[in-house]
C-alpha positions in Angstrom: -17.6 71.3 67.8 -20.8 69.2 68.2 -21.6 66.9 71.9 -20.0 63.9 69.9 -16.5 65.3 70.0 -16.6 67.9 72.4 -15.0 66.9 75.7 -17.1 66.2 78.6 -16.7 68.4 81.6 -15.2 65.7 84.0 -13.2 64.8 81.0 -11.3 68.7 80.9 -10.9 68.2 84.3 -9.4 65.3 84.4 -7.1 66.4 82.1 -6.3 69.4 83.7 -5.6 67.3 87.3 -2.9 65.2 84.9 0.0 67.2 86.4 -1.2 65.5 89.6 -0.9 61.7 88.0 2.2 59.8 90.2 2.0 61.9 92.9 1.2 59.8 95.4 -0.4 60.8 98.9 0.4 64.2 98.4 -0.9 64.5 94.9 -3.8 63.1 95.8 -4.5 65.5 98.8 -4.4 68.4 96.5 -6.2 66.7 93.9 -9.3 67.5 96.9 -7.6 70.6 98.0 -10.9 72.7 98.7 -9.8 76.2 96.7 -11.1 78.5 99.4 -8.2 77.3 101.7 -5.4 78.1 99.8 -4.2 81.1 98.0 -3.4 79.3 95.1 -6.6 78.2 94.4 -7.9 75.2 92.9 -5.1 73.0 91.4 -6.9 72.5 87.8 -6.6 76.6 87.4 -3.3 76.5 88.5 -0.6 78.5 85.7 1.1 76.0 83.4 5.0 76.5 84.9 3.4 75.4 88.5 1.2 72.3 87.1 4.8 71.2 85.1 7.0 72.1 88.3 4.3 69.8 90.3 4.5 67.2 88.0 8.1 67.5 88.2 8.3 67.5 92.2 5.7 65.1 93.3 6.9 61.4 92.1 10.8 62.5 93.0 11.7 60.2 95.9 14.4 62.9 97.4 12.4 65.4 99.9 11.5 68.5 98.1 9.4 71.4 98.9 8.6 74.4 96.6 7.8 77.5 98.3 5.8 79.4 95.4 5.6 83.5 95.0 5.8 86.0 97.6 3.9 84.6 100.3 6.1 81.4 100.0 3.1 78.8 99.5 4.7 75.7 100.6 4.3 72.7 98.1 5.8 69.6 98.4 6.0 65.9 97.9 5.6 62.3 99.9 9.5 62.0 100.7 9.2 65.8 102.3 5.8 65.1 104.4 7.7 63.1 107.1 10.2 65.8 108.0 7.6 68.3 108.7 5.7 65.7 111.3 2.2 67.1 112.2 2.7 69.9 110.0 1.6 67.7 107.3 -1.0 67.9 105.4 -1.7 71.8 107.2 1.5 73.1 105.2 0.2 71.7 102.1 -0.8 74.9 99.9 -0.6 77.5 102.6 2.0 80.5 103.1 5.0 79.4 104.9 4.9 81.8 108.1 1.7 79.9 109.2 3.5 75.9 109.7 6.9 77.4 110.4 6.7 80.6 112.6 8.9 79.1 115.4 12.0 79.2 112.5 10.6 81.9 110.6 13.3 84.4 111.3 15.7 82.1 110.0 14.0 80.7 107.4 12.4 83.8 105.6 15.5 85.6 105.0 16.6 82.4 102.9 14.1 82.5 101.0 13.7 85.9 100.5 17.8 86.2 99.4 17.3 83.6 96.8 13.8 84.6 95.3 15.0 88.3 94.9 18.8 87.9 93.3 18.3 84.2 91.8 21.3 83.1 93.8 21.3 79.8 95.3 21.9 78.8 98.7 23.5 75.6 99.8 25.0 74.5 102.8 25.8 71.1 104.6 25.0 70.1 108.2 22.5 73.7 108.1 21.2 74.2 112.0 17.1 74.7 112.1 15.0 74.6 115.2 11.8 73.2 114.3 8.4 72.2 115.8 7.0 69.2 113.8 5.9 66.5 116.8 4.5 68.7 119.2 7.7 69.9 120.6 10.9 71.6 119.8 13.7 69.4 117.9 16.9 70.8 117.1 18.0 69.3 113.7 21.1 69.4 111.2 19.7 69.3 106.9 22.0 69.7 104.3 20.1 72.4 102.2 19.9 73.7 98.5 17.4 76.3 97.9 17.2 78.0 94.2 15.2 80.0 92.4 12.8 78.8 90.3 12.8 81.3 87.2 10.8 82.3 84.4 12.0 85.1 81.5 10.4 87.8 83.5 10.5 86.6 86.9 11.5 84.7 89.9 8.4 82.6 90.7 9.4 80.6 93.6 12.0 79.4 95.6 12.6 75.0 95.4 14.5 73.3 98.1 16.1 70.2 98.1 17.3 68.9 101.5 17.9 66.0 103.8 18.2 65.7 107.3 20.5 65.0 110.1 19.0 64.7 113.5 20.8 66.5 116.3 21.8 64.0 119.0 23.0 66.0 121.7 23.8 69.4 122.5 27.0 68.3 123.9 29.2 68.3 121.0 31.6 71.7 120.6 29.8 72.0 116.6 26.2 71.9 118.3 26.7 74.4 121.5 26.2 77.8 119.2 23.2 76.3 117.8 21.9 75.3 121.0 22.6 78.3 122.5 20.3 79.8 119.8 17.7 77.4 120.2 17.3 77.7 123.6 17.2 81.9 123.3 14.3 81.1 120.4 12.3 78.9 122.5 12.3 82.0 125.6 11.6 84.8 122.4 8.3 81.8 121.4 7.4 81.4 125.2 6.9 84.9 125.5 5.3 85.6 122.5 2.6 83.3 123.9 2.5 84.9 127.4 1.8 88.3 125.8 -1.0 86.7 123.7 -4.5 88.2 125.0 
């Protein structure tokens, strides 16, 4: 191939960043995701079933987030970012465990059950505690998790999910979860004391 027809190297990248094209806010903050911050690596050497999943994912207005291999590296798009409040953009392209310890004992066995037997998981008015705005919220989602799947392998785990904000832990349906909550926030509080 001679320099007239040979691509120019902003040119390959370019090209392979198109997965990224219609991906709004989010696809452009991991167009400048820095590759030494996330175990992926840089986006453009990305495989080719994540780049088409992405593509996939990112313009879809519904709130989605991917939760790739076994660390769980959380991927999402725009309609997700809200629900995780000042978690976003710090989720973006790190493990799960690191934005969502305070519902990580929940949470993990979920995805773990669905990335190792393929099953998915679905459930309506689904209880999470969560810490997105700097404080504890106690919040209903209607939840689908499934694996995502290649001949060989389960690569990842997608969810698909919207939200229901609890309103009061006065209602009979809300008092287990509550109950919960309120045992998880003493379990987080002392976690913290016993911190040197």
């Amino acid at each position: 191939m001679d320099q007239l027809t040979k691509p120019a190297p902003d040119d390959l990248l370019t090209e392979r960043l198109g997965f990224l094209a219609n991906g709004g806010q989010t696809g452009q903050l991991l167009h400048a995701l820095d590759s030494s911050t996330s175990p992926l690596g840089a986006p453009a050497g990305w495989s080719t079933a994540l780049k088409t999943l992405m593509s996939t994912v990112l313009p879809v207005k519904a709130q989605i987030v991917l939760f790739w291999g076994p660390q769980y590296i959380a991927l999402y798009n725009d309609a997700y970012a809200p629900s995780i409040g000042n978690k976003h953009p710090r989720a973006l392209g790190r493990p799960a465990v690191e934005n969502w310890s305070e519902l990580w004992d929940d949470l993990e066995p979920l995805l773990r059950g669905v990335r190792e037997t393929g099953e998915t998981f679905s459930a309506k008015d689904r209880p999470f505690y969560i810490e997105r705005h700097g404080r504890g919220e106690a919040v209903y989602f209607d939840v689908s998790y499934s694996a995502v799947r290649k001949p060989t392998a389960r690569l990842a785990v997608c969810c698909a999910w919207s939200m229901k904000p609890l309103s009061a832990c006065s209602s009979s349906a809300a008092r287990p979860f509550c109950s919960n909550w309120a045992r998880r926030c003493r379990r987080s509080v002392s976690r913290i004391r016993s911190r040197p």
